[in-house]
N, C-alpha and C positions, 0 to 999 in steps of 0.2 A: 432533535438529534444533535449528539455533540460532536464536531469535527476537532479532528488531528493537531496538536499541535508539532513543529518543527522539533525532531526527535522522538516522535512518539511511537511506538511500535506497534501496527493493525495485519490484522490478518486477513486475504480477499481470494476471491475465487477456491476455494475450496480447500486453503489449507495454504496460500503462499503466503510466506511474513517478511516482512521489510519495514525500513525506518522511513518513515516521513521527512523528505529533506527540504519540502517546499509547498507551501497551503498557499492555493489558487479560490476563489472564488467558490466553483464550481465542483472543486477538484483538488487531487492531492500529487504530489511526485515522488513517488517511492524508488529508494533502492533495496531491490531485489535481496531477502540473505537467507530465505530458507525458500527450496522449489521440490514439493515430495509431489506434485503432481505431472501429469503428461504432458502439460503445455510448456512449449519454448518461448523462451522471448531472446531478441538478436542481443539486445546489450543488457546488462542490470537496473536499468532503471526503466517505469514504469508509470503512466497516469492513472489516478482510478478514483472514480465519482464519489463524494462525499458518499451519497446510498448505495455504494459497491461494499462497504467496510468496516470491519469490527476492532477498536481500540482495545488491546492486549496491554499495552503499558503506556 
């Protein structure tokens, strides 16, 4: 599996896209810039599992 680099643009949970602004280990930290689905999150930014995610750019 290929992980994220800083800048890179993935798509997770069914259609949310954000840029990578920080590769953890385990894990990536995205900011939030497209949300077409029904989940909220409190601020824009987000963690999500290396196997949570699909590299768009």
């Amino acid at each position: 599996m290929k992980k994220a680099l800083v800048g890179s643009i993935i798509t997770f949970n069914g259609g949310i896209k954000g840029v990578v602004q920080k590769v953890n280990e385990n894990s990536v930290i995205v900011a939030i810039k497209e949300n077409p689905t029904l989940l909220e999150y409190e601020g824009n930014r987000t963690v999500v599992n290396h196997k949570n995610y699909t590299i768009i750019s």
